[in-house]
N, C-alpha and C positions, 0 to 999 in steps of 0.2 A: 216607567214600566207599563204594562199592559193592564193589570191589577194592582189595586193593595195585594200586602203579602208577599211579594216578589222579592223582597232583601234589599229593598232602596237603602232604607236609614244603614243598615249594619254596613254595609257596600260603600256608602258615603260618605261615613266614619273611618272605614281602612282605608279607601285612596286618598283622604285627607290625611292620616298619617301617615303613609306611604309618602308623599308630597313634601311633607315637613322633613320624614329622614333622608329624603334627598337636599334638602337645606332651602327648600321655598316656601316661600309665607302666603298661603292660600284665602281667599276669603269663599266664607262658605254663605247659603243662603238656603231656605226652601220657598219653595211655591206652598201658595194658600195661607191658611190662618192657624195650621196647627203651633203648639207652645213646646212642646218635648220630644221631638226630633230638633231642633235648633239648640234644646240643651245641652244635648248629646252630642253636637257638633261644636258647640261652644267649650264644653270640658275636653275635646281633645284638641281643639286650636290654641285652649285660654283667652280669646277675646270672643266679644260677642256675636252668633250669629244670629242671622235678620229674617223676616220675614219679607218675601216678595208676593204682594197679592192684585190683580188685576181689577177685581170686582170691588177692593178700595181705594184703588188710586189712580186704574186708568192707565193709558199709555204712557203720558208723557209726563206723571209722576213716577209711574213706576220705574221708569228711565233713569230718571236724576235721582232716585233713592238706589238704586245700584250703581249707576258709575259712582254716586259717592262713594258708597261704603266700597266701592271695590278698585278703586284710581289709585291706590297706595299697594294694591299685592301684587303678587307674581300672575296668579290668574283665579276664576273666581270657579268657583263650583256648585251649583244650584239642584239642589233635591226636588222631584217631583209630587206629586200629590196624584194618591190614588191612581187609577188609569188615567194614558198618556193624551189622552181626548175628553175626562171626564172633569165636566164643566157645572157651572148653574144651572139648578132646576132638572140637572141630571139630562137633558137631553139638549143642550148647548156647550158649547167650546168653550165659553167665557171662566175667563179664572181656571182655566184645565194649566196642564204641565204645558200640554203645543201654544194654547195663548200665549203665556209667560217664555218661549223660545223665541215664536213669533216677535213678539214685542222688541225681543232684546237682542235676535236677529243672532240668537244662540246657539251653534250646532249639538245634538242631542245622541245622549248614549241609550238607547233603551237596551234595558235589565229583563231579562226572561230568566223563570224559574221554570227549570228544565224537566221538572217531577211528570213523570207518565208523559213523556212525550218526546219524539227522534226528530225526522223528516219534518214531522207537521208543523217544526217551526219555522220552516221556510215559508210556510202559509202565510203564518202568523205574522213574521215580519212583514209580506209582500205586502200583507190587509192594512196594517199600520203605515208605511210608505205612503199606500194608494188616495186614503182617506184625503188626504187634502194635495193640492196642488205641490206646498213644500210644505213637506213631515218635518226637515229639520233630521231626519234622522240621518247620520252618516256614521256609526258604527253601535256595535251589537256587543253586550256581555254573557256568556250563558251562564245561568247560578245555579247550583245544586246539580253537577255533574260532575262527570271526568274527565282526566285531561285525556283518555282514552277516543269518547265521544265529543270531543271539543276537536279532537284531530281530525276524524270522520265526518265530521258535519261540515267543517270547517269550509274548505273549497266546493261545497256544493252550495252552503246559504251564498258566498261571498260570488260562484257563477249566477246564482237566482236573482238573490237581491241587490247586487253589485255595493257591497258596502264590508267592510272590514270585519272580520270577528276577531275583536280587541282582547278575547280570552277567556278565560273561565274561571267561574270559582268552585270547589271543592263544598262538601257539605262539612261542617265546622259547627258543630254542635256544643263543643265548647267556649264559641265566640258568642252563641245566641245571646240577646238582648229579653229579659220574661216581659211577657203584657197582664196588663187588667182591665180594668169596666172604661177607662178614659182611653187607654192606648199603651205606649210603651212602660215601663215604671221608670222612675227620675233615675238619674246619673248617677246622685250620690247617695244611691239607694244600693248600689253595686260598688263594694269593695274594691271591687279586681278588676273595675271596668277597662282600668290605662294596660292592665295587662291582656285583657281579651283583646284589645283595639291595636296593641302591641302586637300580637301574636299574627292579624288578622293580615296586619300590615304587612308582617314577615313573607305570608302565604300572596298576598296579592303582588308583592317584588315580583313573585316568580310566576305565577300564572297568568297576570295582566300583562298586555305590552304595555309600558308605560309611559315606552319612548312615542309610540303612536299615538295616543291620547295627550301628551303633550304639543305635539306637534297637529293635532287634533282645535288643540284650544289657542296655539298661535292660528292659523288660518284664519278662524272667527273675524269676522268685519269691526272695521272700529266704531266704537257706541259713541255717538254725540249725545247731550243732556242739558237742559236748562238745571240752572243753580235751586236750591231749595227753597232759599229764601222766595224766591218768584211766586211762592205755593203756599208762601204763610198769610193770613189774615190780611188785610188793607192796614185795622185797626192796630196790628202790630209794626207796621212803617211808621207809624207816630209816636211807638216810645222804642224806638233806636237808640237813646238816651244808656236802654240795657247796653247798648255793647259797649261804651265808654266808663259804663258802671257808674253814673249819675245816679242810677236807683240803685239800692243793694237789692241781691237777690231774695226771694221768697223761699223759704225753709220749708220744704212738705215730706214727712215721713212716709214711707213705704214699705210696707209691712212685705217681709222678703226672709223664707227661710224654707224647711222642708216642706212645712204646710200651703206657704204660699210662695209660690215659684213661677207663676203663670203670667207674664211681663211682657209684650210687645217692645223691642229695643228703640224701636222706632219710637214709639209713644214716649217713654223717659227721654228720648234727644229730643224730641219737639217741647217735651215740658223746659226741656232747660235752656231750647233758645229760645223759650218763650221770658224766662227772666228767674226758670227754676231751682232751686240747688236738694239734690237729692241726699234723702237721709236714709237710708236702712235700718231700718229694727225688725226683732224675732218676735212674735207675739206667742211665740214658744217657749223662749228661752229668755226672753229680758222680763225683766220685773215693771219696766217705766217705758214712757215714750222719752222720745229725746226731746234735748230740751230746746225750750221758745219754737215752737213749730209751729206755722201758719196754715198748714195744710195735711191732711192725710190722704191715703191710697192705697186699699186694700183689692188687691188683684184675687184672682185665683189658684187652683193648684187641687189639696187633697187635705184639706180641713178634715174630711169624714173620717182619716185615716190615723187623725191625731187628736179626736174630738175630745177626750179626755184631759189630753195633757193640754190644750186648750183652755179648758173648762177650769180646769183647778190650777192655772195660773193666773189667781185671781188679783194679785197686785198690777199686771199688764190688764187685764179687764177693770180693775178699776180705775185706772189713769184714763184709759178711754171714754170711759163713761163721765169723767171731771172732764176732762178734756172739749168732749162735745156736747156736754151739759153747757159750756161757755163758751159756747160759740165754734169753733171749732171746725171750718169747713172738711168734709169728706168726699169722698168716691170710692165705692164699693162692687165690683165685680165677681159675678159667680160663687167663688169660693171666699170672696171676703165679703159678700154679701149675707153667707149663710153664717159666718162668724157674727155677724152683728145684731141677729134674729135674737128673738129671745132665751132659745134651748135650737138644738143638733142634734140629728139620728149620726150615731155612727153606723159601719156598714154590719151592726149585729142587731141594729137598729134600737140600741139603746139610746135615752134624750138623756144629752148634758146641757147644762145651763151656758147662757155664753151671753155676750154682751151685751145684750138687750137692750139695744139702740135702737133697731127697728121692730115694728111687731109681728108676730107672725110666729111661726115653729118650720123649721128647714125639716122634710123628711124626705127618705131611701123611697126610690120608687123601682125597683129592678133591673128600670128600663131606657131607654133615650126616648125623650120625650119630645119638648122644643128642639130640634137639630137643624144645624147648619143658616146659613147665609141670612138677614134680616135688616131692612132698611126701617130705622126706628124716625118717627114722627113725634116730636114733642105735642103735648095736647092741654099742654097749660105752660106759664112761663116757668121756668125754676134755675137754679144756678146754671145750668148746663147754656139755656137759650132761652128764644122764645117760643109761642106755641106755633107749630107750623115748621119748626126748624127740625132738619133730618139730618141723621148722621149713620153709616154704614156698622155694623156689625156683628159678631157670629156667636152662637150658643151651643153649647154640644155637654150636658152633665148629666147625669142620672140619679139626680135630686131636686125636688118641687120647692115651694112655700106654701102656705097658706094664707100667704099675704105678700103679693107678687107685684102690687101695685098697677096704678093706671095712669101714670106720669107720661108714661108714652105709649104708643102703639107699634108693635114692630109687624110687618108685612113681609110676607116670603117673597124674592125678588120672583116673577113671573109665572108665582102662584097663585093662587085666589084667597091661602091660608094668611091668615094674621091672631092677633090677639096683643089685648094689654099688657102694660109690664110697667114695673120700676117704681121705687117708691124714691120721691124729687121735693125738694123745695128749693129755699133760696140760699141757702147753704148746702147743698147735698143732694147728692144722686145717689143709688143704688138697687142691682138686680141683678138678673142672670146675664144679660147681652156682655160682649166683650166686647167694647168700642175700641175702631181704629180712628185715631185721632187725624190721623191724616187726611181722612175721606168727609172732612169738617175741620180744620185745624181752628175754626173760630170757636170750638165746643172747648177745647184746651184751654183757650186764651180764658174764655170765660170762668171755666174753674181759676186758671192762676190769678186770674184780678180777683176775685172772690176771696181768696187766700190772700191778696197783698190787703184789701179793705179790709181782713180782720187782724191784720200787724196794726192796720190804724187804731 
């Protein structure tokens, strides 16, 4: 789309169900590092979708992590991020929606929301076209209009800009998706969500061609891709041993529920061809960890939102606390990082007690503070690597610590801005950055031998 706000996610959502009641098995994807657009795609496919990001993996990863995930569907469907040009550092390409086409040699629908504006979108398309040699763009959706004005417009964009208008959508105010302070709200925060997504689908049968956008997605060039394995570690070719099951696998709990929901899919597959076997618990709803675990992983999500029931499920808070009193290797991100602090603002900015693993106090700051893209520099050695060793990853909350740690240094990629972060040893990471594992897959391996050393 041209901006955020243009009706990507909701729009992405209905022609993926639209897709399905035609009887084909779509795989869906977004561009960048967001967590709750891929949810949202994920609850109406039922399998997982992925993130595609350029700024961590590069060309010719980001290659072979889409034809993988997507060599098994019918055809793939990949969401954009923000504007259809907007890249790192805000005035580069890099990691934009056109990179991520580019790359994948993707032909691209761009989404206009039609609000306050006729003719002038013929502008707007011609500007988007022109900006680069190949936009990628070969058809147009208008959102938030009629099929009145989709007919009128229709043969004059398609004389201008010589590219199709694949159809329109309707304003649908009963499909709407509500947002808050992070972005959309979760999936299973919406009752009725299969029925808004149902409904939406109904409405896109008939307003989208859909025979043209399929015929749209055969054209697409064929994707060649090195295997994944070619991208894992050196030190991981020396214990192959996993794939025969010579070693058993390593048990690492992953705290996974309303509060924490905020997973890179990719990062869980690489723990587990790393030698992982993945455990989920609620630190909401379960009383205990599970049992004989070698490892933890506390992601992100909306801790702030459940601080309470949190707080006074103190049988789960105390197993944690036994747990890593002995040893107990972790990794804590964002919102499991502020679970671990010693007390939590909720967003009335009241402090409840919490696991007080690490030290500090997580509080409400109003605002987005650290945001977006950060290449972290280890500055001492600790579980993760050595000092000197970098790994890609991105921040976006609107809550601090006071005790934020100086385990690494993260650097805004072709800013001047940086500062410290993380609290590290040799057991344990933990902070705000939300590391992609791929953009280091040796940072992975070294938490999961960390975790097989304390089976020993």
């Amino acid at each position: 789309a041209p901006n955020s706000g243009s009706g990507k996610t909701l729009i992405t959502c209905g022609l993926l169900q639209a897709l399905k009641n035609r009887g084909l098995q779509p795989a869906s994807f977004k561009c960048g590092p967001d967590y709750i657009d891929p949810l949202f795609h994920t609850k109406v496919l039922g399998v997982p979708s992925r993130n595609l990001d350029t700024y961590f993996t590069g060309r010719d990863l980001t290659c072979a992590l889409f034809g993988t995930h997507a060599q098994n569907a019918d055809l793939a469907v990949m969401e954009g991020v923000m504007g259809f040009y907007d890249g790192v550092a805000g005035v580069t390409c890099v990691a934009s929606s056109w990179e991520l086409a580019d790359v994948t040699d993707t032909p691209v629908i761009l989404v206009i929301n039609m609000r306050g504006m006729s003719l002038s979108v013929a502008a707007l398309i011609r500007g988007f076209q022109q900006m680069k040699p190949d936009s990628h763009i070969r058809g147009v959706i208008l959102n938030q209009t009629s099929e009145f004005m989709c007919r009128q417009l229709r043969p004059v964009i398609e004389d201008l800009c010589q590219i199709p208008v694949l159809g329109y959508v309707p304003k649908v105010t009963d499909c709407v998706i509500e947002s808050r302070h992070l972005g959309l709200v979760t999936p299973d925060e919406l009752t009725d969500l299969q029925e808004r997504i149902e409904k939406l689908a109904e409405i896109l049968e008939q307003t989208l061609d859909l025979d043209a956008i399929l015929r749209l997605a055969e054209d697409a060039p064929a994707l060649s891709w090195e295997p994944l394995q070619q991208f894992l570690p050196e030190a991981y070719t020396t214990k192959s041993t996993l794939e025969n099951n010579e070693i058993p696998p390593i048990r690492i709990g992953v705290a996974r529920d309303e509060a924490f929901c905020f997973y890179y899919e990719d990062n869980l597959d690489l723990l587990r061809q790393l030698g992982a076997e993945i455990l989920y618990f609620s630190p909401l709803h379960d009383r205990k960890l599970p049992e004989k675990l070698q490892g933890l992983l506390f992601g992100g999500g909306y801790p702030e939102l459940y601080a309470q029931a949190l707080s006074e499920n103190t049988g789960m808070l105390q197993d944690i606390r036994k747990q890593i009193a002995g040893g107990l290797p972790y990794l804590a991100e964002c919102g499991g990082f502020m679970y671990l602090h010693e007390s939590m603002e909720d967003m009335e900015q009241k402090h409840w007690p919490m696991a007080g693993i690490l030290s500090g106090k997580a509080f409400y700051t109003g605002k987005l503070g650290r945001f977006g893209y950060v290449e972290l520099t280890a500055e001492q050695d600790q579980m993760l690597g050595r000092a000197g060793d970098c790994i890609r990853a991105h921040e976006f909350h609107y809550f601090d610590s006071s005790d934020n740690g100086n385990a690494f240094h993260a650097a805004k990629p072709m800013r001047s801005r940086g500062w410290d972060c993380m609290q590290a040893g040799s057991s344990y990471a933990a902070g705000f950055p939300h590391l992609y594992y791929y953009s280091n897959p040796e940072f992975a391996l070294n938490f999961v031998d960390t975790c097989r050393r304390y089976q020993g």
